[in-house]
C-alpha positions in Angstrom: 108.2 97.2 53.8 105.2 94.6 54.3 101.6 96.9 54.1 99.1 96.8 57.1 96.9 93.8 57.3 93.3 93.6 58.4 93.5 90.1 59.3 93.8 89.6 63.3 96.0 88.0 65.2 94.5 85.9 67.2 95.7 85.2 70.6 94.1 83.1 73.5 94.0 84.0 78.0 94.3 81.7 80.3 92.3 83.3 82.7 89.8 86.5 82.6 90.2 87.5 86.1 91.7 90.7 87.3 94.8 90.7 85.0 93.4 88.8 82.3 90.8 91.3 81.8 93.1 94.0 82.0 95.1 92.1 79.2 91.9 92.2 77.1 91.3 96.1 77.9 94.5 97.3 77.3 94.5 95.3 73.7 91.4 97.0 73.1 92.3 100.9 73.9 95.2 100.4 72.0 94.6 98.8 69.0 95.1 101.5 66.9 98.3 101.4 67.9 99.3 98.1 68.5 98.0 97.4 64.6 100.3 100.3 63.3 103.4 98.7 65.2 102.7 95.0 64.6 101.0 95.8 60.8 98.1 93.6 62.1 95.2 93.7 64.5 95.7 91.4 67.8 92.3 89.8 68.5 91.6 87.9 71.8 90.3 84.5 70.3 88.9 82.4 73.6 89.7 83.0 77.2 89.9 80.4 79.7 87.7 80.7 82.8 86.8 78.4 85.7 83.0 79.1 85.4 81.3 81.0 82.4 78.0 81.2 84.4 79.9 83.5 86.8 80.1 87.6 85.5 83.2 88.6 84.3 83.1 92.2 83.7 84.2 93.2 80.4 84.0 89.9 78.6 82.3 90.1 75.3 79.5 87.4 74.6 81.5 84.3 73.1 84.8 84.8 74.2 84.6 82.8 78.0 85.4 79.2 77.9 85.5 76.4 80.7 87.4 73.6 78.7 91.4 74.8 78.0 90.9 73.0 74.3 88.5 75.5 73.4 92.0 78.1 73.8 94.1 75.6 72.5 92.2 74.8 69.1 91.1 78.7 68.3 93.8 79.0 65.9 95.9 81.0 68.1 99.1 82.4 67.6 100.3 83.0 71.1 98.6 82.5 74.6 98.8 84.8 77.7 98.9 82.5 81.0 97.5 84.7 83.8 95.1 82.2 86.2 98.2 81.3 88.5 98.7 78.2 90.7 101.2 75.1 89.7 98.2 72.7 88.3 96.6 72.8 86.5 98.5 75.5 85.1 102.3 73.6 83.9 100.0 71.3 81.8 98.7 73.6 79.9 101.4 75.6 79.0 103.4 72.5 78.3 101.1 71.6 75.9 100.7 74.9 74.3 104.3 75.0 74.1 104.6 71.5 72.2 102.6 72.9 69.7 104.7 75.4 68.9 102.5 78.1 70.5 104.2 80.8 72.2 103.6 81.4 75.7 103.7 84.6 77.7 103.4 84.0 81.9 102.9 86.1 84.7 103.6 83.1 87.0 106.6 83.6 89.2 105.5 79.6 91.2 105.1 78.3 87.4 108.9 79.5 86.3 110.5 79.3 89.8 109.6 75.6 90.5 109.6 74.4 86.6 111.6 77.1 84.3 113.9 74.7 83.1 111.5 72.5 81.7 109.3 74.6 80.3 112.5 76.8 78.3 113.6 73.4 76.9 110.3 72.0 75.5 109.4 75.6 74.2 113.1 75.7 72.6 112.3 71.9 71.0 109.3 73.1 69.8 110.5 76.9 68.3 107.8 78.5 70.2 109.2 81.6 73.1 108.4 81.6 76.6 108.2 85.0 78.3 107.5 86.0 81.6 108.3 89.6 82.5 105.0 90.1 84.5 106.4 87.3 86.8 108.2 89.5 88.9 107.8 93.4 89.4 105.0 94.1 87.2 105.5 97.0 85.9 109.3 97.4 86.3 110.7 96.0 83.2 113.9 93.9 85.0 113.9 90.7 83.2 114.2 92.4 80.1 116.6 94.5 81.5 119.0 91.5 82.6 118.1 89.1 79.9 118.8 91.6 76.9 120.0 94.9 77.6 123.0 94.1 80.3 123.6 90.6 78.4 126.8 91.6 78.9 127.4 94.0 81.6 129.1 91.6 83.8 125.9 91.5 86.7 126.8 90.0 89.9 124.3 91.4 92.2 120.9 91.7 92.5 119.0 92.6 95.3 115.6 94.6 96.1 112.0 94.9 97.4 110.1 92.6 95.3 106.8 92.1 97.1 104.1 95.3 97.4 102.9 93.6 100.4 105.0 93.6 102.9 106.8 97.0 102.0 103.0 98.4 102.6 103.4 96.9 105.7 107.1 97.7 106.9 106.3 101.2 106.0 103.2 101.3 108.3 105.0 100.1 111.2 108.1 102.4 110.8 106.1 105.4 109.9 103.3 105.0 112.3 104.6 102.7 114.9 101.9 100.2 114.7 102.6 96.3 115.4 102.4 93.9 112.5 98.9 92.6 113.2 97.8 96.1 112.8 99.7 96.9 109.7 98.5 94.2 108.2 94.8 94.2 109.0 95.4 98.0 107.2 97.0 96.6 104.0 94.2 93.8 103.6 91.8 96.5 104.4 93.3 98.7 101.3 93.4 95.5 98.7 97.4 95.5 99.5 97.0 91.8 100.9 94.9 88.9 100.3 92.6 87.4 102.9 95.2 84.8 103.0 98.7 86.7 102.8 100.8 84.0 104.0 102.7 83.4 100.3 103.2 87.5 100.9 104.7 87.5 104.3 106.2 84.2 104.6 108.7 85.2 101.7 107.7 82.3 99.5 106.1 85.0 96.7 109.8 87.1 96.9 111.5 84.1 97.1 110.2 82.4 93.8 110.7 85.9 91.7 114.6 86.3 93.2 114.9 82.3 91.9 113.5 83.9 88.3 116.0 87.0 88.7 119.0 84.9 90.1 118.7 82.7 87.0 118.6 85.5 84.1 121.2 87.3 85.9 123.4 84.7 85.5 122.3 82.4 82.9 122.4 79.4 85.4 119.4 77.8 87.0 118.5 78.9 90.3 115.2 77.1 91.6 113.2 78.5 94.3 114.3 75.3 96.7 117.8 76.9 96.4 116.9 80.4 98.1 116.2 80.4 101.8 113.7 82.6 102.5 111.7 84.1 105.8 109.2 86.4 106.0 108.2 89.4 108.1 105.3 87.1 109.8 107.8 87.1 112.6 109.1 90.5 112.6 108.6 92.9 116.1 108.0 96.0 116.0 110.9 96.8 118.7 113.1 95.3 115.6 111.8 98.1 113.4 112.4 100.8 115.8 115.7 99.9 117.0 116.6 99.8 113.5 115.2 103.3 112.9 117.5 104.6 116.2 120.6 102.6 114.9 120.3 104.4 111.0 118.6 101.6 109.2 115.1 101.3 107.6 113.6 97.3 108.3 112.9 95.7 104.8 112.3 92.5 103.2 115.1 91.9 101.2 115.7 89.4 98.1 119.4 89.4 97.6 122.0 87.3 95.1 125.5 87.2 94.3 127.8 85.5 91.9 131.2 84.8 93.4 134.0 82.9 92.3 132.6 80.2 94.7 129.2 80.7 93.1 125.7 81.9 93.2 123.9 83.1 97.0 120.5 84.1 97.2 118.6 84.7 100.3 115.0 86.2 101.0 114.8 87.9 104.4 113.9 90.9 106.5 117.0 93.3 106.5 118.1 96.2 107.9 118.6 99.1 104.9 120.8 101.9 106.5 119.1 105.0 105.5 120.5 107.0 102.7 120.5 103.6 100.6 118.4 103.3 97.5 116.5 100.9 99.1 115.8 102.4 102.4 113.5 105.2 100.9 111.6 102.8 98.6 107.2 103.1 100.5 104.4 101.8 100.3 103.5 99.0 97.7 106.3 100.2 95.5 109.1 97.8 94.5 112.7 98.7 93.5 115.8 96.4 92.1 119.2 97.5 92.3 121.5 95.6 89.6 125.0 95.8 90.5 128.5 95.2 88.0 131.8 95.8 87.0 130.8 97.4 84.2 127.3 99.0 85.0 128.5 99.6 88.7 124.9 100.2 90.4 121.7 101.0 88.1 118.2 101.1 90.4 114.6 100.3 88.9 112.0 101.1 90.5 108.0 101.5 90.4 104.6 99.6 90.8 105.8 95.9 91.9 101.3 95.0 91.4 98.0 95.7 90.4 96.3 94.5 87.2 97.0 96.9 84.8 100.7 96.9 85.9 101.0 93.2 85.7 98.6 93.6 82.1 100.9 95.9 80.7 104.1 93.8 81.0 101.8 90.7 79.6 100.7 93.1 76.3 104.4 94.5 76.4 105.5 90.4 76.9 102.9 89.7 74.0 103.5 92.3 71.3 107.5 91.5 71.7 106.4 87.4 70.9 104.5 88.5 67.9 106.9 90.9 66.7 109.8 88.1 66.5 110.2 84.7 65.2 111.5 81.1 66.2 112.2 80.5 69.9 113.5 83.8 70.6 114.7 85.6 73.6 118.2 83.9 74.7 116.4 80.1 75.1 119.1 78.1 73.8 120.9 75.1 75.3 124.0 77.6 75.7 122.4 80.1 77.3 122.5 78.5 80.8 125.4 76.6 82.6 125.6 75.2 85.7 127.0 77.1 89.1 127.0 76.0 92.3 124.7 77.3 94.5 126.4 78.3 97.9 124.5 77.1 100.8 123.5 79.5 103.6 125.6 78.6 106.0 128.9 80.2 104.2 126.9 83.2 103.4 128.9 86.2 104.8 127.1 90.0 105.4 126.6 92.3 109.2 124.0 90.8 111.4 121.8 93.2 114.1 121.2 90.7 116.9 118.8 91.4 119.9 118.3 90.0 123.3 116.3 90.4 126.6 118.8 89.6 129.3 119.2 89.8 132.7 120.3 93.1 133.8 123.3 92.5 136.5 127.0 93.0 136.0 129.3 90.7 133.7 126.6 90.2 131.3 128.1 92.0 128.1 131.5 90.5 128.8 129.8 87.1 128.5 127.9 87.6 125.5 130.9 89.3 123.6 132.8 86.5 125.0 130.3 84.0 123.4 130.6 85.8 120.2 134.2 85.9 120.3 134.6 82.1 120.6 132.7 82.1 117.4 134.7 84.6 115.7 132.1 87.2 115.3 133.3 90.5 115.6 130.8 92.8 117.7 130.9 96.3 115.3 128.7 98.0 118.3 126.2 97.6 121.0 123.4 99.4 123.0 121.5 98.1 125.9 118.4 99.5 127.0 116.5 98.9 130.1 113.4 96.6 129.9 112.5 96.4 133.4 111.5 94.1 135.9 115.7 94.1 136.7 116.2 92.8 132.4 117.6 94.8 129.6 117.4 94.7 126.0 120.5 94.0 124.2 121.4 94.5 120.4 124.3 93.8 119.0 125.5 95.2 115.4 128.4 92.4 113.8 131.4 92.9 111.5 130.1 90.8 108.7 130.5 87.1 109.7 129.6 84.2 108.2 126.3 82.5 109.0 126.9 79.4 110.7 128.9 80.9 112.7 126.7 83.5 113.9 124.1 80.7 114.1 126.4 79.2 116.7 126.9 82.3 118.6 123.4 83.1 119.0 122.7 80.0 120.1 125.1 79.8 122.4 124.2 82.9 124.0 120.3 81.8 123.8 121.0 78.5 126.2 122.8 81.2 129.0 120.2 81.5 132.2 121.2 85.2 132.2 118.8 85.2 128.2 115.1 85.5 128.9 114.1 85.2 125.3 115.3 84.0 122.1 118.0 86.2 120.4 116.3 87.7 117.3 118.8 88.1 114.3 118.9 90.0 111.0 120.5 91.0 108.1 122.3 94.0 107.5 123.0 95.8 104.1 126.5 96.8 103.9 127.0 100.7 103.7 128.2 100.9 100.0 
């Protein structure tokens, strides 16, 4: 066995803010025993920083940099890429990469939109691309799928991915508050950024189910192949309703595999209550990984914060530095193409509601409307709204998308409808 070396290894940050000085922290309190596991110290060479004139608490005198070359040419053996954003962020790691410098990401935009150029050039080059901190922080479910259920057969995954809006879904079921309010809270608390739109427009869930989609089933899955909406729109009649009917309201990132190939959708979903999922509050996140062979295994913990996201960067790190070559499954074999099915064939149960007129014959209509469709109505309650209207919702048999589509549009353009249907998804019972 090789002794203990003194000499450091010297790594690089791109980016000292919240996570990239929790990177540097965490390196620091541990170094005893990150040097005992490794048989070398890890030393953080340069960090990259937008301004050096600016305080960044923690930094040591020397270490901040403003020009990327300065990480680049430190003599590093692997960098940690945690300032976010698209650009100027794919050329660096591109370059780092052609270099044959190993690269560990907590990007989920940077992987989503350009994974399968950055695997290849880091496979050309022998350097390894990780990227657990990408999605779930702290919940360890890329190396999960990518290693440990290689070959377990996964065909499913599906879970809360985003802190955010679970903070907020779980305000407005357990205290009845409206969105606005629940959000205003979560901002208030640091759950939400002064601009949460990539949170509750379902773009940030949407990129990290592209990542998980694409490990699960070695086949690349970009984020312009999952449809995705937010909870932006989302009532707080919805969320009640859902409550009466057995189901918790939550924003749901869902993929299959099938023999006609890979779904994968981003949207709020009713969660009946007793599911895994349904009991999941707060910020937490959770991701149940379905198979043949595993049948139903649940992960679950903190989905954000810095030292979450820091610890799967070191975890990320100290697994580059402890292997050699490309590593980590990033062959040319490792991926093969499936078709992506498109949303429209997508089949699950749909909870529709309505504000309609409230006179006879108006049910028979709207099942009839459904029935020309061939969506099967599961059940229904109507509730009186007042003002001589009633509120409608509708439960499906699962149905398939563009047919539902049709149905509530059809019933939408009737004069007896005095608002737009609104229509969810519903998680099997399993």
């Amino acid at each position: 066995m090789q002794a203990p070396t003194t000499t450091p290894v010297r790594i690089g940050l791109l980016g000292y803010g919240t996570v990239g000085s929790a990177v540097d922290a965490m390196l620091g309190a541990h170094g005893d025993d990150i040097t005992r596991v490794l048989g070398q110290p890890v030393e953080v060479a340069r960090a990259l920083v937008r301004d050096v004139s600016k305080p960044h608490a923690g930094a040591r005198p020397g270490l901040l940099c403003d020009r990327f070359e300065e990480v680049r040419d430190s003599g590093v053996s692997a960098v940690c890429e945690v300032m976010g954003g698209v650009e100027p962020t794919l050329g660096y790691v591109l370059e780092l990469l052609e270099r044959g410098i190993s690269v560990v990401s907590a990007n989920k935009q940077l992987l989503a939109r350009h994974g399968e150029q950055l695997f290849a050039v880091a496979q050309r080059h022998g350097a390894q691309l990780r990227f657990e901190a990408s999605v779930c922080a702290a919940i360890p479910v890329v190396k999960v799928l990518r290693e440990s259920m290689l070959a377990a057969g996964v065909s499913e995954v599906l879970g809360i991915v985003n802190g955010t809006t679970n903070f907020i879904l779980s305000a407005m079921a357990g205290q009845g508050a409206d969105y606005a309010e629940s959000l205003a809270r979560a901002q208030e608390l640091g759950y939400a950024e002064a601009d949460p739109t990539d949170d509750v427009g379902g773009g940030d869930a949407a990129a990290k189910l592209a990542i998980l989609a694409s490990i699960a089933f070695h086949s690349h899955v970009r984020i312009d192949d999952v449809p995705y909406e937010g909870i932006d729109r989302l009532e707080a009649i919805d969320v009640a309703l859902a409550g009466e009917l057995g189901y918790a309201v939550k924003l749901i990132a869902q993929t299959r595999l099938s023999d006609e190939g890979v779904t994968a959708e981003v949207g709020p979903t009713l969660v009946p209550h007793g599911h895994s999922l349904a009991g999941v509050e707060g910020s937490f996140n959770a991701v149940v990984l379905r198979g043949e062979a595993i049948r139903e295994v649940l992960l679950q913990g903190p989905g954000a914060g810095g030292a979450e996201t820091a610890s799967a960067v070191v975890g990320d790190l100290l697994g580059v530095l402890g292997t050699r070559g490309s590593g980590s499954f990033q062959h040319d074999g490792y991926y093969r193409k499936i078709p992506i099915v498109p949303r429209e064939r997508v089949v699950s149960p749909l909870y529709v509601r309505m504000l309609v007129s409230d006179r006879p014959g108006v049910l028979a209509r709207i099942a009839s409307a459904f029935g020309s469709h061939d969506v099967s109505i599961a059940s229904m309650i109507q509730r009186p709204a007042g003002d001589g209207e009633a509120t409608i919702v509708l439960l499906t048999h699962p149905a398939q998308r563009a047919a539902a589509d049709a149905a509530v549009a059809e019933v939408g353009a009737l004069e007896l409808t005095r608002s737009a249907p609104r229509m969810l998804r519903v998680l099997e019972r399993s």
